[in-house]
Structure formats: structure tokens, C-alpha cells
C-alpha positions, -999 to +999 in steps of 0.1 A: -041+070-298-013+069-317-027+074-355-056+074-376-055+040-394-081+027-415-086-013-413-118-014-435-125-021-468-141+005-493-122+039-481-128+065-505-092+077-489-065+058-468-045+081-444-027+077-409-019+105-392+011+099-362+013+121-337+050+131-328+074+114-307+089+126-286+069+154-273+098+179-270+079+203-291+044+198-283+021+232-275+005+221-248+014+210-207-002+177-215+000+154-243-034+144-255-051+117-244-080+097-250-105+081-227-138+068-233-168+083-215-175+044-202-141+044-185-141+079-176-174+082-157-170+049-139-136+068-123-151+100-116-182+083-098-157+065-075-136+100-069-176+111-057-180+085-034-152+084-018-146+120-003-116+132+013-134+136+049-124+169+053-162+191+039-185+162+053-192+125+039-191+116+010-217+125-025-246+096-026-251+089-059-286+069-069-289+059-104-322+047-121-341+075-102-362+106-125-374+140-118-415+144-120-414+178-105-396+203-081-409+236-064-380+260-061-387+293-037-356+317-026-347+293+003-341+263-017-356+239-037-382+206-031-383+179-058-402+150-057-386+122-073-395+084-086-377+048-088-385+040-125-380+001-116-400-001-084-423+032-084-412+046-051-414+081-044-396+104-024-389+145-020-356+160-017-354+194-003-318+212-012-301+244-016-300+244-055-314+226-085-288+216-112-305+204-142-281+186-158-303+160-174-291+155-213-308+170-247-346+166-234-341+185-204-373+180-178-355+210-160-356+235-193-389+226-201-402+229-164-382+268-164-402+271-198-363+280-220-363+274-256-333+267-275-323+289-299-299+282-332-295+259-359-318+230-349-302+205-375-326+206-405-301+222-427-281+193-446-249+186-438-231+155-455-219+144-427-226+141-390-258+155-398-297+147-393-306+110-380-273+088-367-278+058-349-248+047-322-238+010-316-219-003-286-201-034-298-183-059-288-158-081-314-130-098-298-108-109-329-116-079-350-084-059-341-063-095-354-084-100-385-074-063-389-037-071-397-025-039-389-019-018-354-046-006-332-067+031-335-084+049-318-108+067-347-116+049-379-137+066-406-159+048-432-166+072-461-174+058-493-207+058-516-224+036-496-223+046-459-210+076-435-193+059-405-173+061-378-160+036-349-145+048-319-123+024-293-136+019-264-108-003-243-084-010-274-091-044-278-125-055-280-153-031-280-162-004-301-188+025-305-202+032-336-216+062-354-240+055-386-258+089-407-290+073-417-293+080-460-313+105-458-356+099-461-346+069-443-366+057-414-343+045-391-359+021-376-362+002-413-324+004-409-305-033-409-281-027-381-262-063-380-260-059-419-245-016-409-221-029-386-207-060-410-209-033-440-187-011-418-163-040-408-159-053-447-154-085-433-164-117-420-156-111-379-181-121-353-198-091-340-222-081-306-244-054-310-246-047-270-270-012-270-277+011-296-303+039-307-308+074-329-297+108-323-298+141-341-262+152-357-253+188-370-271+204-340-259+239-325-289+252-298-282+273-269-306+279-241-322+309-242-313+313-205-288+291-182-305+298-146-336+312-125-332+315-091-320+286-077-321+262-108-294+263-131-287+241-161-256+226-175-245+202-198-265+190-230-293+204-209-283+244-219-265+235-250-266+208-278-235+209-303-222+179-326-183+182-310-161+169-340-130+179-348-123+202-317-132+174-297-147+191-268-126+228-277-155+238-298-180+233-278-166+249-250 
């Protein structure tokens, strides 16, 4: 990412924001760098599978599969588990639980934690209450652009709160919308958000997309019991802008 360049219409401010070069000065052993989660997981899930040979084969990792319920004693823990496409069942039996299973933990809620902190119904102006998230795809947007690619672009003017994020630098983006608020979401236009957030006439693929809660900062009231731990958005929820993952930690 080399600056913070706006390429759509109806900023309420233009900036771009280069980062040095060269680095001779730079605080930190690494120069930063970003990588989108899709990228990013897809590598680490290959450094899982493959092992090194030297503790035992390699992890097995089984996606599409939930948690109904798990029985954890002080020699290890049982969990029956369930295909969500074809309804088969099965138990695992291991040494530890690790509930690291996003916002709406079944793991916390199985423990009985509560969260504890500022839950999000305070206003904020931005990054706060409902947001919806939209995984695009526009191939000739960066061209119709006219200008160099970014990795961040912010839409701030009186009619919307945005953001778009690169995905792979070329084609696909996601974005971040605050639904006005009082606004149902789901009454929310979201071909007519994204080519409001564009300001332009560019062909557009809305790929996935859904709501989330912004301006969260909840703790769980406890991270382990016996052999279950949590991690993750499971123990804490926190809207990481601006530190970009050094606030939250």
C-alpha cells in the first residue's frame, strides 16, 4: 500500500498519504505490509496441512462442520459435532477445547461468560451501530479510476460513511457501509450503495455481503474453564481501526 488516494467522487476531503521511501529511517524491523484475510488464511491453511513430519502428520482441517455440544471432564474433552450440508454426526474426543468460533460464540455461551463493556449502543459517527460488508468484484474500476492503485479509500460526505478495502489490487474489493441510523438494513439498496460509493458508471459484482455491529469493545468475563479456553472474536469483540490490529491486542 503505498498511499491513501481517493478515486471517488463527493470527498468531503482529498488527501494521500505516502509512506517513505526508502526505509532507512523506519521504527520498525519490518516495513508494513498489507494482506487480505482471503489471501492470508488460504496460506496459513496450506502451512497446517502440510506439516514438517518431525511432531506427527499433519493438522486435518474440515470446514462446513458445527459444534452442537461438548462434555469436557479433567481428562479431556468429547464434542459431538454435525455436517451442516449432509447432517452427519460424529464425536471427537481431545485433550482441549479451543473455542475460537467468531462474535456468537457456542463455546462462551455453552461456559455461560457474558461480555462485559461498551456493547455499541452509544453513537459514534462513524464505524458505529449497523454496517453492512460487500465483497465485490469490478474489473475496469481501477482504469476508470485514472489515478494509481490504494489500498484504503474512504467515502465521507453527507450522504454516506464508507470505506473500500483491496483485496488483490486489481479487481476485487471489500466494502464497509454504516447504515443512516433508524435504518433497517435490510430496506437498504445495496447495488444503488456500492454505485453511490463508486460515483461512477463501472460495472460492478456484488459476490457476498451482510450486517455487522461497529463501535463494539466487549471482553469476556472469563477466557478459560478447565480444559476450554476461548480466543479470538470469541473472548473479545473490538472495531480495530486505526491501530489496525495494535489496538486490539
Amino acid at each position: 500500500a503505498r498511499h491513501l488516494e481517493g478515486f471517488i467522487r463527493g470527498y468531503a476531503h482529498f488527501a494521500k498519504l505516502p509512506l517513505p521511501r526508502p526505509w532507512p529511517d523506519w521504527p520498525t524491523p519490518e516495513i508494513p505490509n498489507n494482506v487480505s484475510q482471503i489471501a492470508l488464511e488460504r496460506t496459513l491453511r496450506r502451512c497446517a496441512e502440510r506439516g514438517n513430519g518431525k511432531h506427527g502428520p499433519a493438522a486435518q482441517i474440515h470446514f462446513g462442520w458445527r459444534m452442537l455440544a461438548y462434555d469436557a471432564t479433567q481428562d479431556g474433552v468429547s464434542a459431538e459435532v454435525e455436517n451442516v450440508t449432509s447432517g452427519e454426526r460424529k464425536s471427537i474426543r481431545a485433550r482441549y477445547l479451543l473455542g475460537i468460533d467468531g462474535a456468537s460464540s457456542t463455546v462462551r455461551k455453552a461456559l455461560g461468560f457474558g461480555m462485559v463493556g461498551d456493547d455499541g449502543t452509544t453513537h459514534r459517527a462513524f464505524m458505529g451501530g449497523t454496517m453492512l460488508s460487500f465483497f465485490i468484484r469490478s474489473p475496469t474500476l481501477m482504469a476508470a479510476s485514472r489515478r494509481p492503485p490504494t489500498n484504503m479509500t474512504w467515502i465521507i460526505n453527507p450522504d454516506m460513511r464508507g470505506m473500500m478495502y483491496s483485496q488483490d489490487g486489481r479487481e476485487t474489493w471489500v466494502i464497509h457501509y454504516q447504515v443512516p441510523p433508524g435504518t433497517d438494513w435490510r430496506a437498504v439498496d445495496a447495488p444503488a450503495v456500492v454505485r453511490g460509493m463508486i460515483g461512477a458508471d463501472v460495472p460492478f459484482e456484488i459476490i457476498s455481503g451482510g450486517p455487522w455491529t461497529g463501535g463494539l469493545a466487549l471482553v469476556a468475563e472469563h477466557y478459560q474453564s478447565g480444559r476450554v479456553f476461548l480466543a479470538g472474536d470469541a473472548a473479545h469483540l473490538f472495531t480495530p481501526l486505526g491501530g489496525l490490529g495494535m489496538n486490539t491486542g
